[in-house]
Backbone as JSON, one array per atom type, in Angstrom:
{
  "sequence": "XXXXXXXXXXXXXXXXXXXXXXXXXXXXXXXXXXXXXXXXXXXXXXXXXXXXXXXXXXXXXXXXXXXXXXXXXXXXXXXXXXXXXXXXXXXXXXXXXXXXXXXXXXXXXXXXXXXXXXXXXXXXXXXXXXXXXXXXXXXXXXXXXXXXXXXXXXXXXXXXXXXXXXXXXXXXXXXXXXXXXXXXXX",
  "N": [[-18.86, -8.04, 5.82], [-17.44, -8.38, 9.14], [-16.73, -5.8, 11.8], [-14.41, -7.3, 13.19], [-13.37, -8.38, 11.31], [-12.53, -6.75, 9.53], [-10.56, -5.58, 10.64], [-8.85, -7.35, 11.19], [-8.01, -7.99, 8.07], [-6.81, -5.68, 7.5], [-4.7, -5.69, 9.68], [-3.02, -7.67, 8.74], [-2.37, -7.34, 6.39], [0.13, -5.84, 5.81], [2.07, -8.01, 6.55], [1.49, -9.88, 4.94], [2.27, -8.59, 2.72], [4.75, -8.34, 3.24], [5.79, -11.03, 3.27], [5.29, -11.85, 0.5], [7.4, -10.11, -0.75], [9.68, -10.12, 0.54], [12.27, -11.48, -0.71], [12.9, -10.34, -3.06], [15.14, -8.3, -5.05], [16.94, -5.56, -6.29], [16.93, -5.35, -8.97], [13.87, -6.54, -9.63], [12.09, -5.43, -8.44], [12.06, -3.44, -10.01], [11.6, -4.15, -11.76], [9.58, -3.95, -15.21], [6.77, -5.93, -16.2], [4.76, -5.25, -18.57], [3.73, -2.27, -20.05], [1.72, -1.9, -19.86], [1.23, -2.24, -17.08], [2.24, -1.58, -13.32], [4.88, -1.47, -11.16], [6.6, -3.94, -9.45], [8.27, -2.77, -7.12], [6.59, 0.36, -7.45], [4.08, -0.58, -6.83], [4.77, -1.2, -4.36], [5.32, 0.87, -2.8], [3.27, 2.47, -3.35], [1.11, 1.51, -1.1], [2.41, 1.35, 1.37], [2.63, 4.28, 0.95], [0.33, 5.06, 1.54], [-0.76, 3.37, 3.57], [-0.11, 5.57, 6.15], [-1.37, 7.84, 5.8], [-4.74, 6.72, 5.46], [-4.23, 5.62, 8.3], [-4.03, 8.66, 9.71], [-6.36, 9.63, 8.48], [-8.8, 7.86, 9.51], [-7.69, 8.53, 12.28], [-7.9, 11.2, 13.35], [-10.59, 11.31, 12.24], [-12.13, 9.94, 14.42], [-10.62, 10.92, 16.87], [-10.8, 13.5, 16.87], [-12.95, 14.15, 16.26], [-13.68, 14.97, 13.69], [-15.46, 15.35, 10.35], [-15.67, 15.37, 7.56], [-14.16, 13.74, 4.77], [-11.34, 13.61, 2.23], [-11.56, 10.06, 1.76], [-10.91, 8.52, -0.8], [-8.18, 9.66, -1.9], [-6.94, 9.67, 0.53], [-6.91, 6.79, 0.46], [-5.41, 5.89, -2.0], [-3.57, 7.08, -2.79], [-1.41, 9.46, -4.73], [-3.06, 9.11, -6.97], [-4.95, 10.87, -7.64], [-3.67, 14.4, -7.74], [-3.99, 16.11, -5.59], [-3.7, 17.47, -2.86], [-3.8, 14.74, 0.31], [-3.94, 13.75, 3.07], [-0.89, 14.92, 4.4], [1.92, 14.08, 5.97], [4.55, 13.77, 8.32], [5.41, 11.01, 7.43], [4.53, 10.73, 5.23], [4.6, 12.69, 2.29], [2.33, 15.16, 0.74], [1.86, 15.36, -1.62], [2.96, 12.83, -4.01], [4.49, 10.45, -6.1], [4.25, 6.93, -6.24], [4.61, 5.43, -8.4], [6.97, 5.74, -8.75], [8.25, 4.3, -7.19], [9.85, 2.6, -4.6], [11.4, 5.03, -2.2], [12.09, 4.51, 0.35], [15.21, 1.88, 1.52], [13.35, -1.6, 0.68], [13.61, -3.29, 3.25], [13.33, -1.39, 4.99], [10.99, 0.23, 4.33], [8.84, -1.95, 4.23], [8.91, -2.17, 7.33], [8.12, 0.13, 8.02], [5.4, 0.41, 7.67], [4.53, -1.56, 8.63], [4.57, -0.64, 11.36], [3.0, 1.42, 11.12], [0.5, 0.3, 10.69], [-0.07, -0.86, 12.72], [-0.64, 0.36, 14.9], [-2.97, 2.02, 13.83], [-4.58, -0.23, 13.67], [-4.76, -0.61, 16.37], [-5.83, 1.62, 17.44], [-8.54, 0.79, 16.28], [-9.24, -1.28, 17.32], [-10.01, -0.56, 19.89], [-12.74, 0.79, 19.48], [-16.2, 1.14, 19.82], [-19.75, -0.03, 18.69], [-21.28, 2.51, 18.2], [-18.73, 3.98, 17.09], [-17.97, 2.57, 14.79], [-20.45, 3.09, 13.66], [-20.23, 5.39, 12.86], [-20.39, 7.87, 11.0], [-18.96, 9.75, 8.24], [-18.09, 12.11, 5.62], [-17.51, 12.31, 2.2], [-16.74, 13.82, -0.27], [-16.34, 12.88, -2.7], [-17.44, 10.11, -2.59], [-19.63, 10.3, -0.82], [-21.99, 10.19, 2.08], [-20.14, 7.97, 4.36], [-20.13, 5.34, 6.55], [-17.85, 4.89, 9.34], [-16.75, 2.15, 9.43], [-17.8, 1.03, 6.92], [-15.61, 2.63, 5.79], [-13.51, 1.74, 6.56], [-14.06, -0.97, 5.17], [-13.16, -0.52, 2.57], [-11.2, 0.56, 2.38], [-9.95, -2.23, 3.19], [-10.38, -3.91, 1.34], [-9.64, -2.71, -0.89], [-6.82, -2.68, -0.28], [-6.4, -5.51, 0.05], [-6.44, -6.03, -2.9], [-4.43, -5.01, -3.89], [-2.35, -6.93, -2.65], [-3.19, -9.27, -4.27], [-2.07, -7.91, -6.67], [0.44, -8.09, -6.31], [1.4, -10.46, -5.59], [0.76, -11.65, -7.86], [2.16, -10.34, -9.96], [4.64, -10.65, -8.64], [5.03, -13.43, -9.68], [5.18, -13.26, -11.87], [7.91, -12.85, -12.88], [11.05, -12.86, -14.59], [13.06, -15.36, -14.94], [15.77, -15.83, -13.35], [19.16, -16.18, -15.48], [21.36, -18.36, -16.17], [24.25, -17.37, -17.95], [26.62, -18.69, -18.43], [30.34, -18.28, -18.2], [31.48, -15.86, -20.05], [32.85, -16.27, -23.46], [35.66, -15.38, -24.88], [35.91, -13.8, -27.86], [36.58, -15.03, -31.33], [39.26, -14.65, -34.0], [37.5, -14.36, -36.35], [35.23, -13.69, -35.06], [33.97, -16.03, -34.22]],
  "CA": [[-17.61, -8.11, 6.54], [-17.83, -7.7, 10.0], [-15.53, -5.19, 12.3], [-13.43, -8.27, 13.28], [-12.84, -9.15, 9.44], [-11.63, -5.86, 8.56], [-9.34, -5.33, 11.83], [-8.18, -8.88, 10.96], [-7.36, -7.93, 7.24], [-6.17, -4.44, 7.48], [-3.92, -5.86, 10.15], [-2.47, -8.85, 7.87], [-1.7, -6.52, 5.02], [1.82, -5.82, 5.94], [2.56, -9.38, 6.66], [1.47, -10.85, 3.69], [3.37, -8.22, 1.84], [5.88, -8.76, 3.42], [5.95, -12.48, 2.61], [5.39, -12.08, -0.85], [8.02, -9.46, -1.8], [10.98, -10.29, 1.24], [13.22, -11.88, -1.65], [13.03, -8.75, -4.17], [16.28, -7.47, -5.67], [16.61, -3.8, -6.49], [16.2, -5.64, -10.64], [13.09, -7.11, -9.81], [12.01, -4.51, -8.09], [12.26, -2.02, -10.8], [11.22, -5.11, -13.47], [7.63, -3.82, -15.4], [6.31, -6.78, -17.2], [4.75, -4.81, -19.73], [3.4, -1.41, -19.79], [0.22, -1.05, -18.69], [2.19, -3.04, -15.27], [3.32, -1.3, -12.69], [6.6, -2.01, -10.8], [6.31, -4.49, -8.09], [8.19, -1.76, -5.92], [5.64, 1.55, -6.93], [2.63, -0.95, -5.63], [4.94, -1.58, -2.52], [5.6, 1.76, -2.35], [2.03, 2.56, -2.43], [0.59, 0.58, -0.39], [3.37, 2.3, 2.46], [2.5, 5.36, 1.19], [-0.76, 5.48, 1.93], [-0.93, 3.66, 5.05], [0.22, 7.1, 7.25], [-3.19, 8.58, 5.16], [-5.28, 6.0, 6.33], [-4.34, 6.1, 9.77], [-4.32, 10.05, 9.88], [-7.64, 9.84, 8.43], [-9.24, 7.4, 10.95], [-7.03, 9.12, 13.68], [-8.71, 12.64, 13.07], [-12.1, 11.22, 12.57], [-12.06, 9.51, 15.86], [-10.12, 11.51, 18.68], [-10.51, 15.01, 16.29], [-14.46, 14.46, 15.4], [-13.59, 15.22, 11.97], [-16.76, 14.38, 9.89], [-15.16, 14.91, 6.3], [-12.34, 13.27, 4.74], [-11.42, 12.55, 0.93], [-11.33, 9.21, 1.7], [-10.65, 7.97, -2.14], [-7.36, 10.42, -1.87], [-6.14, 8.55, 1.97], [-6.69, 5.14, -0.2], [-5.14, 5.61, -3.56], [-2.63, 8.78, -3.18], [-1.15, 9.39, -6.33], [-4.3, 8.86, -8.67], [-4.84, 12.32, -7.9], [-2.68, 14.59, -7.77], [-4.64, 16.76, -4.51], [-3.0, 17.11, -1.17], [-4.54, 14.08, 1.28], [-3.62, 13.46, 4.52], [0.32, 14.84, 4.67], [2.34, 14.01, 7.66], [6.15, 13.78, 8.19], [6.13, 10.04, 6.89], [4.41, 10.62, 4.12], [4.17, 14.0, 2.09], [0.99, 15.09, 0.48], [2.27, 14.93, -3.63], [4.04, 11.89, -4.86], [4.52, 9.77, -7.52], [4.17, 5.31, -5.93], [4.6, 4.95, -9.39], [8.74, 6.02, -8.98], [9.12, 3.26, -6.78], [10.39, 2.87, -2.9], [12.32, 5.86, -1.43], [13.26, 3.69, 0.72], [14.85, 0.04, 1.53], [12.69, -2.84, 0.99], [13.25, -3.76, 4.59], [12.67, -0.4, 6.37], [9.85, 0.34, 4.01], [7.98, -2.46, 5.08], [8.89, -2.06, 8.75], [7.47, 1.3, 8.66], [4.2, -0.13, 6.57], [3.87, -2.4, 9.52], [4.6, 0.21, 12.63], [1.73, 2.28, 11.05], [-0.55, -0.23, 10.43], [-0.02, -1.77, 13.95], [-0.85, 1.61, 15.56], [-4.08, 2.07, 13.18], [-5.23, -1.61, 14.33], [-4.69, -0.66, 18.02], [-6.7, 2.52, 17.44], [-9.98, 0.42, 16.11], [-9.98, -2.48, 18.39], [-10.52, 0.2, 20.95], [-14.04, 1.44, 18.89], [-17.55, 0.45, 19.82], [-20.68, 0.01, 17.78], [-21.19, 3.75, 17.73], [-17.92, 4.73, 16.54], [-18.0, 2.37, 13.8], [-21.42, 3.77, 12.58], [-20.61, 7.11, 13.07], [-20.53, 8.7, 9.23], [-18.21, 10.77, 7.67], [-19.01, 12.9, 4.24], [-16.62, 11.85, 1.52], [-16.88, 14.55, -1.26], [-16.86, 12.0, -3.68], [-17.86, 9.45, -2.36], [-20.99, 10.81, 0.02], [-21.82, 9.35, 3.06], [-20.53, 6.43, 4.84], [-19.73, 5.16, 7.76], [-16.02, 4.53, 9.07], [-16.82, 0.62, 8.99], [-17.53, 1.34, 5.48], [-14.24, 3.24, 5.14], [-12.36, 0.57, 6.63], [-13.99, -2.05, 4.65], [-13.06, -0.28, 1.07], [-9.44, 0.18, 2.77], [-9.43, -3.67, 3.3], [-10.98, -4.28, -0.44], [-8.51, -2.04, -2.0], [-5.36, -3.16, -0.16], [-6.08, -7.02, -0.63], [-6.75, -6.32, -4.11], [-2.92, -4.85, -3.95], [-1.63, -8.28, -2.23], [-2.93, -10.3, -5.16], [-1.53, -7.64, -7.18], [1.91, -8.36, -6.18], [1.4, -12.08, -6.06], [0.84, -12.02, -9.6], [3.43, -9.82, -10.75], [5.74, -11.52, -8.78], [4.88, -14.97, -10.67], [5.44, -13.09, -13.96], [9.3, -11.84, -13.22], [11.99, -13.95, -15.42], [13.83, -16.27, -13.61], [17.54, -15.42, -13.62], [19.87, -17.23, -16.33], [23.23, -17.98, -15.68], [24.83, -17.76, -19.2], [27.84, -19.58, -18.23], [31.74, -17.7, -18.29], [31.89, -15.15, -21.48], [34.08, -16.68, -24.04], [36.26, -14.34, -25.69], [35.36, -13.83, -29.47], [38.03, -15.18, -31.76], [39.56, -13.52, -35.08], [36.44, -14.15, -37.09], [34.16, -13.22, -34.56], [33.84, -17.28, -33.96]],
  "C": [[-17.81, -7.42, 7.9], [-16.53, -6.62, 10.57], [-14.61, -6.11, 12.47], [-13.11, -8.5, 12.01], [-11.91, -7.92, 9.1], [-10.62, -5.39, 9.61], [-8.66, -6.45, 11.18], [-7.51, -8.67, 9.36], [-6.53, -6.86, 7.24], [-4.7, -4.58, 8.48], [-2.82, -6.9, 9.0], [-1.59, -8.34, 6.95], [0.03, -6.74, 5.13], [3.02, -7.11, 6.16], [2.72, -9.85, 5.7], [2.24, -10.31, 2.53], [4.56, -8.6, 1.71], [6.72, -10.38, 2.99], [6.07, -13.09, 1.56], [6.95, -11.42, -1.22], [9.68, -9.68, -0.62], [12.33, -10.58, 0.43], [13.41, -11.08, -2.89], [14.48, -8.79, -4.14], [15.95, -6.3, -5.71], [15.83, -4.03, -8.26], [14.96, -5.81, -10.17], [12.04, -6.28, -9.35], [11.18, -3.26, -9.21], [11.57, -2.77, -12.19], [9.85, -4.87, -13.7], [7.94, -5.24, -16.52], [5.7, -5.99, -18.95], [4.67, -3.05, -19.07], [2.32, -0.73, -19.61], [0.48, -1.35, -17.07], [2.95, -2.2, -14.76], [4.24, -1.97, -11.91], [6.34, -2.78, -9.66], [7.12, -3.47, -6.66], [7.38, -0.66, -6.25], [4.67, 0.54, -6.4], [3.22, -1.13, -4.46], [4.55, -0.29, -2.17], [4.14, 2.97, -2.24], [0.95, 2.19, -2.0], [1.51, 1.36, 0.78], [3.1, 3.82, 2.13], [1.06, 6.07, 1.58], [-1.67, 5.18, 3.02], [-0.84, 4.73, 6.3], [-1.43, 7.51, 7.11], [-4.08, 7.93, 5.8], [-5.45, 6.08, 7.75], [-4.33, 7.75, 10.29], [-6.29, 10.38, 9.82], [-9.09, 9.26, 9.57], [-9.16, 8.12, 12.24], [-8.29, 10.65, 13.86], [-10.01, 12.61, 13.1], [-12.65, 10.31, 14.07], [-11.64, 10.31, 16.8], [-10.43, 13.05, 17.88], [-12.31, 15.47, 16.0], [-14.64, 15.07, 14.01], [-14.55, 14.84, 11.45], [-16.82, 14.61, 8.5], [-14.15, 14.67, 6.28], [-12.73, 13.1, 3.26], [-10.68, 11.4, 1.14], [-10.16, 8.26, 0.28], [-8.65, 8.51, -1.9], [-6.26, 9.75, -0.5], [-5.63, 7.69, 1.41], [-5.61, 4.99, -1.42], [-4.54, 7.02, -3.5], [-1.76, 8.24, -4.74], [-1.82, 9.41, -7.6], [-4.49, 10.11, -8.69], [-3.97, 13.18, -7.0], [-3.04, 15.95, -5.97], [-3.23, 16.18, -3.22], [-4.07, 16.36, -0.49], [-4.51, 14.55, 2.67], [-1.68, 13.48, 4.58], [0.71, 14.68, 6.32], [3.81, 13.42, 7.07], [6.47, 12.27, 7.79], [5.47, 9.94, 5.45], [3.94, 11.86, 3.43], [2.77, 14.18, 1.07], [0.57, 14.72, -0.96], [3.44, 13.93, -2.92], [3.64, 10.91, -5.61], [4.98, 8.26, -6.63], [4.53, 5.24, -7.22], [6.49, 4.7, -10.04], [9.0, 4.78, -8.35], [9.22, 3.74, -4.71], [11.14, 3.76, -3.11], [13.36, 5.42, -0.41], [13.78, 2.37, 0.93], [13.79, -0.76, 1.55], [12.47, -2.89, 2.57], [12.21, -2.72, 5.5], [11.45, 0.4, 6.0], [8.03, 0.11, 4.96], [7.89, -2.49, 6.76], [8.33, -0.79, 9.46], [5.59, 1.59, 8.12], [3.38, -0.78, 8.12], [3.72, -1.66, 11.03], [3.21, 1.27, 12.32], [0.62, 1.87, 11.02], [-1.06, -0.67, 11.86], [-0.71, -0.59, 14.87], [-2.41, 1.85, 14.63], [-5.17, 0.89, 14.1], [-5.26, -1.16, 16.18], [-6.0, 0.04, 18.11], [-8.19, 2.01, 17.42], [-10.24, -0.9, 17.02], [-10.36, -1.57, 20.19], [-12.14, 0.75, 20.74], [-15.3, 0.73, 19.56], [-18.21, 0.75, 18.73], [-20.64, 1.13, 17.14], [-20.24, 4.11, 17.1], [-17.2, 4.13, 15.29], [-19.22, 2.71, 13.03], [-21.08, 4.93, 12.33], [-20.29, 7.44, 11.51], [-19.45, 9.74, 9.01], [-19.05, 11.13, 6.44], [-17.73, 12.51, 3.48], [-16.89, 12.91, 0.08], [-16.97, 13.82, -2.63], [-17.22, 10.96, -3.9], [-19.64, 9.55, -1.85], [-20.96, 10.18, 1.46], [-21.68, 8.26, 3.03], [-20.0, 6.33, 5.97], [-18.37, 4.75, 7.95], [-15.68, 3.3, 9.29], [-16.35, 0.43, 7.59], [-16.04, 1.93, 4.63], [-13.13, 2.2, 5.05], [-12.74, -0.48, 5.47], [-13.35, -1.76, 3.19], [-11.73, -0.27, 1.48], [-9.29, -1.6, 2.38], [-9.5, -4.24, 1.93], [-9.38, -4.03, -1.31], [-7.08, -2.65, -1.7], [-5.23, -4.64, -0.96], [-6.17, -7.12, -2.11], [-4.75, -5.87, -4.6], [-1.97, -6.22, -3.84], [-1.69, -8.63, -3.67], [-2.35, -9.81, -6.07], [0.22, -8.02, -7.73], [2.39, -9.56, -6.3], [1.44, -12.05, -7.27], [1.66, -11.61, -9.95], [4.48, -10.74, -10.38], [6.05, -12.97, -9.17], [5.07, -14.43, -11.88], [7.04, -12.7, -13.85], [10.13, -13.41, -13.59], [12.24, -14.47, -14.77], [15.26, -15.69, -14.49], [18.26, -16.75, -14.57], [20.87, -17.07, -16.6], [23.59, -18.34, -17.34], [26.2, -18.64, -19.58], [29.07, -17.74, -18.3], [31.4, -16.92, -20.02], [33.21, -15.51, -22.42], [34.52, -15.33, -25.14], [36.23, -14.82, -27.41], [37.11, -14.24, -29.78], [38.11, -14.12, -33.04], [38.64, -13.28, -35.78], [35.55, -13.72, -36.66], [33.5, -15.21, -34.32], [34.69, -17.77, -32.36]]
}
């Protein structure tokens, strides 16, 4: 995947979310298929919550020369329970798994203002400053190509996430007018 592929997906993300989940309810929303399934809003909600991380983490290792990051922790907040990358849109503990905090709409509109600002940041990069290496404590070294590309992996693996769930939610069924029970319960 070259730099253009993963500018080009990492940008998309928020679109295609957006495209999938625009017609959500607050039910459908909140609807788990089973229970190993999470909620089609905690994957919205992180997926938005861990864009800020992402771009903090990039941000810092670019204009800050930062040369560790727990990457894994930027990507996937919530799996552990560690402080990442806090910042006033997204705090350092929480639980994606509760769901959006906030609207659907202004979720994604703040999914896509962070992402858009991330994307600006790397179409400014040259060669060098996509080799340049970070240290990933549990990861090890890699480069912040490499970072991006596991970003782009992991998100799109979110999209189809949501695609699928949202092909598994009931369809709504109008039961007709409630008829009032008679004396027998007939």
């Amino acid at each position: 995947m070259t730099t253009s592929d993963v500018v080009l997906l990492l940008s998309s993300v928020p679109e295609r979310t957006s495209d999938l989940v625009y017609w959500l309810d607050e039910a459908r929303l909140r609807y788990r298929h089973g229970p190993a399934f999470p909620t089609l809003g905690g994957l919205i909600a992180h997926l938005v919550e861990s864009a800020p991380r992402v771009d903090a983490l990039l941000r810092h290792a670019h204009l800050d020369g930062q040369t560790t990051a727990d990457v894994r922790a930027a990507i996937d907040p919530g799996h552990d329970q560690g402080a990442a990358y806090a910042t006033p849109d997204a705090p350092a503990h929480g639980d994606a798994g509760a769901g959006l905090t906030l609207p659907l709409q202004e979720a994604l509109e703040d999914f896509s203002r962070v992402r858009r600002r991330t994307v600006d940041l790397l179409h400014g990069w040259g060669k060098a400053e996509w080799d340049r290496t970070i240290s990933d404590p549990r990861g090890g070294e890699m480069t912040l190509l490499e970072v991006c590309r596991l970003v782009a992996k992991h998100e799109m693996g979110h999209v189809a996430q949501i695609r699928n769930l949202s092909a598994l939610l009931p369809e709504p069924q109008d039961l007709g007018p409630v008829r009032p029970a008679g004396f027998d319960g007939k």
